[in-house]
LOLUM-700503 format. One line per 2 residues: number of its first residue (from 1); their letters; for each residue x, y, z of C-alpha. Coordinates in nm, 3 decimals, decimal comma, padded with zeros to 5 digits. Layout:
BEGIN
NUM	a	X Y Z; ...;
END
This chain:
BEGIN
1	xx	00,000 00,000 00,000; 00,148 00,350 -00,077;
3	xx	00,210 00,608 00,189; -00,037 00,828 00,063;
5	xx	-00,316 00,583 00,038; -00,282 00,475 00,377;
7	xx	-00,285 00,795 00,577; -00,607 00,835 00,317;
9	xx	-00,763 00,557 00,459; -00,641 00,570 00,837;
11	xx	-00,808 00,931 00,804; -01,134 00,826 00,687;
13	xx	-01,100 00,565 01,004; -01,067 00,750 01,261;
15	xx	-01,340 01,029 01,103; -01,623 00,740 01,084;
17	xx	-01,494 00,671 01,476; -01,585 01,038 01,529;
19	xx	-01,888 01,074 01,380; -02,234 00,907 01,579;
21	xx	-02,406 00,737 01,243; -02,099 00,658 01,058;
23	xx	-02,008 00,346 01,169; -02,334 00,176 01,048;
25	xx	-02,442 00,429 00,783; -02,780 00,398 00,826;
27	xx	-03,000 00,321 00,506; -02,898 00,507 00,150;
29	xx	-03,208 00,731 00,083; -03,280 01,006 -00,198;
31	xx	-03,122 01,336 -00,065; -03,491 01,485 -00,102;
33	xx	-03,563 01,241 00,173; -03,334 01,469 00,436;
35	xx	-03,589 01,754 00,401; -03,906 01,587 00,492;
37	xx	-04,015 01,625 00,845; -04,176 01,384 01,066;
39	xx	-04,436 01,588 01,184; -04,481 01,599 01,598;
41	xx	-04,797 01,540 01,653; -04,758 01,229 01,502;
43	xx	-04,436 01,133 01,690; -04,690 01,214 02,007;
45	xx	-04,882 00,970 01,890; -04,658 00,711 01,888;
47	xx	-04,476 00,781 02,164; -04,812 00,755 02,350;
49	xx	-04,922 00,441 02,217; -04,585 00,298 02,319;
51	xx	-04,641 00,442 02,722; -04,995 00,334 02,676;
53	xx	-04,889 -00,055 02,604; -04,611 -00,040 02,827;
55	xx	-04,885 00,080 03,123; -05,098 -00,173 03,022;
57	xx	-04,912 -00,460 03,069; -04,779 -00,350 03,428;
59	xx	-04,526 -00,055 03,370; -04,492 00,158 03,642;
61	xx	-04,239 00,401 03,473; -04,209 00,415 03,083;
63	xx	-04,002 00,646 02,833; -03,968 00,637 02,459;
65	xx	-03,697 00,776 02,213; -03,836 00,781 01,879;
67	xx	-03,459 00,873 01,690; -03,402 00,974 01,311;
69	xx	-03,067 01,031 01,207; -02,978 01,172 00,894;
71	xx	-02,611 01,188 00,752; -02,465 01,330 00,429;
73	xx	-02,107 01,228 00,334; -01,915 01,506 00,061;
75	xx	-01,562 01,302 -00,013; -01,346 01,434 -00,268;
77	xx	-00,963 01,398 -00,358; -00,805 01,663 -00,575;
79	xx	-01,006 01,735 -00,883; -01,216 01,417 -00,855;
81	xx	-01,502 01,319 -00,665; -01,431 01,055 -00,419;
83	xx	-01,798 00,994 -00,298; -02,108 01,118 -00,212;
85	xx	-02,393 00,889 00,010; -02,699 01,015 00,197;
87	xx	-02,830 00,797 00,477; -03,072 00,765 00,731;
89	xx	-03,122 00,576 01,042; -03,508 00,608 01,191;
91	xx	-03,686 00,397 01,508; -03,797 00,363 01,795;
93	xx	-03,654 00,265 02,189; -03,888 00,188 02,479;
95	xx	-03,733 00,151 02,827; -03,979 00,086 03,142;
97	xx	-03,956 -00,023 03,437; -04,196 -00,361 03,609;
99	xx	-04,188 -00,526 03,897; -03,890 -00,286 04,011;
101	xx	-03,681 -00,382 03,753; -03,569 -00,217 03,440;
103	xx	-03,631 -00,340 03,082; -03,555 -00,223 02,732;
105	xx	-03,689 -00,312 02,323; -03,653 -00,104 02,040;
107	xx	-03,756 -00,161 01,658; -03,683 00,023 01,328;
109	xx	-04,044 -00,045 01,213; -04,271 00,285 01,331;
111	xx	-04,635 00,177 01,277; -04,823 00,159 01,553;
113	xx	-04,841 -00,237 01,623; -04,452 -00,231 01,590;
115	xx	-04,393 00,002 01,857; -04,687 -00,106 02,100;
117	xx	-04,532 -00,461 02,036; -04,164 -00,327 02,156;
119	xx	-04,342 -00,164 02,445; -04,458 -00,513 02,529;
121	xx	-04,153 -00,650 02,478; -03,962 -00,417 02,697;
123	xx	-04,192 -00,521 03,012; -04,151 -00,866 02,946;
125	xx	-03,786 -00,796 02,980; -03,853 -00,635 03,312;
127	xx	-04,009 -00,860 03,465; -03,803 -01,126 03,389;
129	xx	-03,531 -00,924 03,492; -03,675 -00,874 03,854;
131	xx	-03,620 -01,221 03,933; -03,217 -01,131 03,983;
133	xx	-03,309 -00,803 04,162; -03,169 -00,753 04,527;
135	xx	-03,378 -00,428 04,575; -03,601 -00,254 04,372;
137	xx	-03,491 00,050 04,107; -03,617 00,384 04,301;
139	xx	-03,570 00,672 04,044; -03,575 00,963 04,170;
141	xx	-03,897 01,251 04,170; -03,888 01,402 03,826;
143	xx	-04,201 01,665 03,762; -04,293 01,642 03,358;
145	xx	-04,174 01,946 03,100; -04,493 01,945 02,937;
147	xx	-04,451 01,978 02,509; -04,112 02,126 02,454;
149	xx	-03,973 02,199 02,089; -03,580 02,299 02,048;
151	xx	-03,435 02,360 01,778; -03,057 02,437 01,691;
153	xx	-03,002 02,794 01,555; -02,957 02,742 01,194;
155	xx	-02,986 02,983 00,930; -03,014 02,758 00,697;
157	xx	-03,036 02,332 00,691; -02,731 02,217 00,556;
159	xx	-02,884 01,948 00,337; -03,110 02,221 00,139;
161	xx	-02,771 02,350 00,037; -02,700 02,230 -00,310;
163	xx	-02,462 01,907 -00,345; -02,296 02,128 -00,677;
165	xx	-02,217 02,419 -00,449; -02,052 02,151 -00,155;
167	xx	-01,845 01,955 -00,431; -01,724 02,305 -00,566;
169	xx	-01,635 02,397 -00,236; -01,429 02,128 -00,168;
171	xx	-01,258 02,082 -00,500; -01,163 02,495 -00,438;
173	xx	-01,011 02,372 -00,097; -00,799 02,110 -00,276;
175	xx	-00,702 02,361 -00,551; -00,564 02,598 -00,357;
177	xx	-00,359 02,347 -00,157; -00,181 02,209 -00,478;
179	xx	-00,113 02,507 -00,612; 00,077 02,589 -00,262;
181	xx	00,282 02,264 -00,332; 00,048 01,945 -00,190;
183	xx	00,061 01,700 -00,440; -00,244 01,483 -00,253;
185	xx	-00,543 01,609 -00,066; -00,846 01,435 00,042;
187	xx	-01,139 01,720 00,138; -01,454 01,564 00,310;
189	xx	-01,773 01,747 00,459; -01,985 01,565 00,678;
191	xx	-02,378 01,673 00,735; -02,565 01,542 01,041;
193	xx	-02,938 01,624 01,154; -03,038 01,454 01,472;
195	xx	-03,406 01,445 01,520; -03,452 01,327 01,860;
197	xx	-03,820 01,296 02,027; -03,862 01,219 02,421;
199	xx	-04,189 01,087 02,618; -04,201 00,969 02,973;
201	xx	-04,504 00,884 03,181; -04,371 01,168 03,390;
203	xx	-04,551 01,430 03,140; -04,286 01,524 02,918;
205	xx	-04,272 01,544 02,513; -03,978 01,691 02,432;
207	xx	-03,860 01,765 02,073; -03,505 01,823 01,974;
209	xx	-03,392 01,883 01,592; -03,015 01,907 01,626;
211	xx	-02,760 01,985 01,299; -02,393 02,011 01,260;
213	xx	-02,125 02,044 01,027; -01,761 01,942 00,977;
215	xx	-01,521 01,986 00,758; -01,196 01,791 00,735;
217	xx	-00,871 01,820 00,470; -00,637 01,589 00,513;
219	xx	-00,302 01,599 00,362; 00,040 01,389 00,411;
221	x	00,309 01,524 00,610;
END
């Protein structure tokens, strides 16, 4: 392997490493896909009929994470396009506690009979649990937030910006380092939107639509 192509690769390592998505990529979807919202009234709805299944079957403390994760990879190398892959990762985790024990499912399916079926699920796991408990979990009093939205101070969503106008940027990066001398230059720009939903039988619905941005240029020594 040359020199060049391994401090190429061991880069790209130990960016995936640093990155929370990139290790399993998610599923490839159609950029367009990144812009659609999942609206939150309907993510209330499911997160309800997950604490309403959980309650049902004995729960005496329930939360849900209902998670989409959306990641857009920009990889070039000099004047050429290296690669370019939109993903998205999207489900659902149910954690409850029965029969003072803890329990946990999750599933990537997000109909309703999916996630009232985890909620189930996550019980079951309690209770079997409780059979090794010494003492009971006690959490401590936690009064509900009510419906909270936050939202990271954007100007603009990253992934509305065109892919043309990201390659162009990066391939003007890697110009202007090898007309300062590099001969090899690997530019990458990573895009992640976490949208992050939280419900617990304590009263809270709490919506979180997080973005960030990083750049990396990576060049041999």
């Amino acid at each position: 392997m040359k020199r060049r192509d391994f401090i190429y690769l061991t880069g790209m390592g130990a960016a995936a490493t640093m990155i929370p998505g990139m290790q399993g990529m998610g599923n490839p979807i159609d950029p367009a896909r990144a812009l659609e919202q999942v609206d939150v009234t309907l993510k209330k709805q499911l997160a309800d009929v997950a604490l309403n299944a959980a309650r049902s079957k004995g729960a005496t403390y329930t939360d849900v994470r209902i998670g989409r994760y959306l990641n857009q990879f920009v990889i070039t190398r000099e004047d050429k396009v290296q690669n370019i892959v939109n993903t998205e990762s999207y489900g659902v985790g149910v954690r409850v506690i029965a029969n003072g024990s803890w329990g946990f499912a999750a599933t990537d399916k997000t109909d309703k009979d999916s996630i009232a079926k985890a909620a189930e699920t996550a019980v079951a796991i309690a209770k079997e649990n409780s059979r090794l408990l010494s003492e009971p979990v006690q959490l401590a009093p936690q009064k509900g937030y009510g419906e909270v939205s936050w939202k990271a101070p954007i100007e603009k969503n990253g992934f509305e910006v065109p892919i043309k106008e990201k390659v162009d940027l990066l391939l003007g990066v890697n110009d202007a380092a090898m007309k300062s001398g590099a001969n090899y230059i690997t530019s990458l720009m990573f895009l992640i939107n976490e949208q992050k939903y939280f419900a617990s039988t304590d009263g809270s619905y709490i919506d979180q639509d997080i973005h960030r941005i990083w750049p990396a240029f990576l060049l041999p020594r």
